[in-house]
N, C-alpha and C positions, 0 to 999 in steps of 0.2 A: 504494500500500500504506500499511497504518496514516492514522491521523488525521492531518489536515491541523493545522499547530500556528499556520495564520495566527490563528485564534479566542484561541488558546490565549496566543500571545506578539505580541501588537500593537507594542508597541516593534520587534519587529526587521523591523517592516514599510519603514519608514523607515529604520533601518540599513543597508540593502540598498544600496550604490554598486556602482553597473556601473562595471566594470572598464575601464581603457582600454592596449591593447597594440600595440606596432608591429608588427600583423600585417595581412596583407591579409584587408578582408572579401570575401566572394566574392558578397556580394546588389551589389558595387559592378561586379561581372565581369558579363557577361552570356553565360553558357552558355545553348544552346539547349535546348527542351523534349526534346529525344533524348538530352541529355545524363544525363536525370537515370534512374537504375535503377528500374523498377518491380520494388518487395519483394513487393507484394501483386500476384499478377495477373488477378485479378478471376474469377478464374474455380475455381482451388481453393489446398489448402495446401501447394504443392509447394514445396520448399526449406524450411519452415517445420516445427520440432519442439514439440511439445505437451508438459508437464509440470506435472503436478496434484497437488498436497498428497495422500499418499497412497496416490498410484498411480503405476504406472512408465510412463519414459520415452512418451512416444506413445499412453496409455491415455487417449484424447477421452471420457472419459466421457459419455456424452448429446451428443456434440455441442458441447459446451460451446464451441470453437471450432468455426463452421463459414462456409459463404460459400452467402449467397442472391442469387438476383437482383443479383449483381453486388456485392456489399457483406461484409465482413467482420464476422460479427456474437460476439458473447461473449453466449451466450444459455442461461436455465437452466429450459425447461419440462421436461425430464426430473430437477430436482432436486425432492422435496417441501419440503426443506431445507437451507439453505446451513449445513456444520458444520465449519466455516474451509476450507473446499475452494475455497483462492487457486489462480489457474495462473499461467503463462506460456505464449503463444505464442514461442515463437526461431528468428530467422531462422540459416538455417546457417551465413551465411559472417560472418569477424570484420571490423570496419572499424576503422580508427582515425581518419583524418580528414576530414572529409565533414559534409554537412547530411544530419539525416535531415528530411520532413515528413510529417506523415499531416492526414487530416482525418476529423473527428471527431464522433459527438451521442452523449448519454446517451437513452434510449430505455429506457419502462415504467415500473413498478414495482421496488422492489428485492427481490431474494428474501427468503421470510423467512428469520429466524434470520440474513443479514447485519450484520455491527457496525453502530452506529450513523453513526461516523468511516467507513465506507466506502460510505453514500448517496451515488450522482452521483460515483464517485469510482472511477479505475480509471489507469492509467498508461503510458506510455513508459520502458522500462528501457535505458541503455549504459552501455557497458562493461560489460557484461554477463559472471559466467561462462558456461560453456558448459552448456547443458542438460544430458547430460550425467554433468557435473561434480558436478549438484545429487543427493541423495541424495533416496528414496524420501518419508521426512517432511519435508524441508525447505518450510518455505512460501513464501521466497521467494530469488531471486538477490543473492546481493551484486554490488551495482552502483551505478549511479546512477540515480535516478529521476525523470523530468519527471513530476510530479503531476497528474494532470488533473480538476478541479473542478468543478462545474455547481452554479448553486445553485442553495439550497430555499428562499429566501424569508426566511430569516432572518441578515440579518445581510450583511455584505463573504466573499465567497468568490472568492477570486482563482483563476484555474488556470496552467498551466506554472509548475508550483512547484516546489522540490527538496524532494527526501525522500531520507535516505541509506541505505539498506539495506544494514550490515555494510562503510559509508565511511565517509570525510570529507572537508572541503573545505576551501580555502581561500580567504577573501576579504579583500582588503586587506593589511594582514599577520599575520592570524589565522587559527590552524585550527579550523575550527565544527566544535564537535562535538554541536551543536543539529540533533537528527532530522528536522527540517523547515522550513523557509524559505518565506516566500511570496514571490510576485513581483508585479510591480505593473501586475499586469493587471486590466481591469475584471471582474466578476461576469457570467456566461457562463449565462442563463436560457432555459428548454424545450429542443426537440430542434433547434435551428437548427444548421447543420455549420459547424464551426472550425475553421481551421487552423494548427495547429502546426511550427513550424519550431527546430531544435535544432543547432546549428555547432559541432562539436566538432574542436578541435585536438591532438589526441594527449593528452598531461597537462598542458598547458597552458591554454586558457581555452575555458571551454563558455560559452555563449551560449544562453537560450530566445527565441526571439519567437511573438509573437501576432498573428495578422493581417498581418506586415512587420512590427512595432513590436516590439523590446528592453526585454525584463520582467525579467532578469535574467542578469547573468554570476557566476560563481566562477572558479577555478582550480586546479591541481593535485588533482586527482580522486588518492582514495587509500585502499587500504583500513584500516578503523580500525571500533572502537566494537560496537556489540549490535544487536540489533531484531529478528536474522533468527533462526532457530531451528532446530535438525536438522541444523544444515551440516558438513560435512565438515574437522574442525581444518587438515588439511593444504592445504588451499584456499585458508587465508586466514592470507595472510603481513601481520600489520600493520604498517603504515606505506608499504607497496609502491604506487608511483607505477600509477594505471593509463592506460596508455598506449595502449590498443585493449582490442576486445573483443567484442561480442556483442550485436544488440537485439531489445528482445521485449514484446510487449505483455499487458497483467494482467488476471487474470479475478476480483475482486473481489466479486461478490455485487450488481451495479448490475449491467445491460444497458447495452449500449454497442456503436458499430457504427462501424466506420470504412470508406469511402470511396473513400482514397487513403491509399497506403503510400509514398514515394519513398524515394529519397536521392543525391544530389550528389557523389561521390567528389570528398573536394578531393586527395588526393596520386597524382601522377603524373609523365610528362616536363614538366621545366620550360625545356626546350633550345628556343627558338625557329625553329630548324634543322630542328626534328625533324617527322615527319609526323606525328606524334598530340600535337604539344604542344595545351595548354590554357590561356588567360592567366590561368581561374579556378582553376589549383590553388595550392596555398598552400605544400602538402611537396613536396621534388624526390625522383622514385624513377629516380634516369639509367640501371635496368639496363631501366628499362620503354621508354626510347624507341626509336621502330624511324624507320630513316634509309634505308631505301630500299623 
């Protein structure tokens, strides 16, 4: 959502230090490929809620989210025009700490009457409110956002970027209240599929990566600041730490198709005793473990 501010603010390209915490990473664990949730299941939007500037809860106008041939598409041949008709797909259940990944291409033209700032440009939202939650005009969730980029040829376009929709963050010992951040990813050209990965610790430290590779951390995810519009006053407690929440992917006025949906659950039994322990979880949940 909204413009990418990498163009906009080049200094805080290099201001950006990854954060370093004594926490376990879990790309250092090795859970097995069963381990990880298929969100998308390649076959339709079950578990998944639709919500469109404008329209209520689950009104797919057009199709706008649908799945072909095996693929998650954000597609607008039933628009003649894009007239800020941002969505959300949300997944139904809340996670707090866990990898999400998807993979990803920008695919077509952009509609017309899309912003400019949202060419090749569409997103991963957590800590997400709940669908829901969001009122009839609202355009977008207050959350957090992995930015997702493609470029056009002109210029450094980084993706997995932050962008805070109705948050803030902290990095180092400041709280940004700068809308968008870049990461220090390379520029990500035509429809080749990408993979994004995002490790989120409760309100403690998020992590993007690109391909396996660390483009950026912040921490304490929280709500604060503007951007969003239509939202509901009582929603949004400022300064509240967000600690879990909700994810959803954006329907911006670009075409865009994604692949693969996972996510990693890192909190669970940390008992080594136990039949379902995990040595990649990071939170201990000791009422989840089962002992015989």
């Amino acid at each position: 959502m909204t413009y990418s501010h990498a163009r906009r603010h080049p200094a805080l390209f290099f201001g950006v230090v990854l954060l370093s915490m004594s926490v376990t990473n879990c790309q250092n664990q090795t859970p097995d490929a069963s381990d990880w949730i298929q969100l998308f299941n390649g076959q339709d939007l079950l578990d998944w809620d639709v919500k469109l500037t404008g329209r209520e809860l689950n009104d797919n106008f057009g199709d706008t989210f649908r799945v072909e041939d095996g693929v998650l598409k954000v597609a607008y041949d039933a628009y003649d025009e894009f007239r800020d008709d941002f969505g959300v797909l949300v997944y139904k259940e809340e996670f707090s700490y866990y990898v999400i990944a998807v993979e990803y291409r920008f695919t077509g033209e952009q509609l017309n009457g899309g912003p400019d700032w949202a060419l090749r440009n569409s997103g991963i939202m957590i800590h997400s409110q709940p669908a829901e939650s969001m009122t009839k005009d609202q355009d977008f969730p207050i959350s957090i956002e992995v930015q997702l980029l493609g470029g056009t040829g002109e210029g450094d376009r980084p993706t997995a970027n932050l962008c805070t929709p109705g948050t803030h963050v902290v990095m180092g010992d400041s709280l940004v209240t700068t809308h968008c951040i870049p990461s220090m990813s390379k520029t990500y050209y035509g429809e080749a599929w990408i993979r994004v990965e995002v490790e989120v610790l409760g309100d403690s430290l998020i992590t993007h990566r690109i391909e396996g590779e660390d483009v950026l951390s912040y921490r304490l995810p929280q709500i604060g600041g503007g951007v969003v519009n239509h939202y509901n006053p009582d929603f949004k407690e400022e300064g509240r730490l967000l600690s879990s929440g909700f994810i959803s992917l954006q329907s911006e006025s670009h075409p865009i198709e994604f692949r693969k949906v996972e996510l990693l659950n890192l909190a669970g039994c940390t008992d080594p005793s136990a039949r379902n322990f995990a040595s990649y979880y990071v939170h201990s949940l000791p009422g989840d473990c089962i002992y015989r």
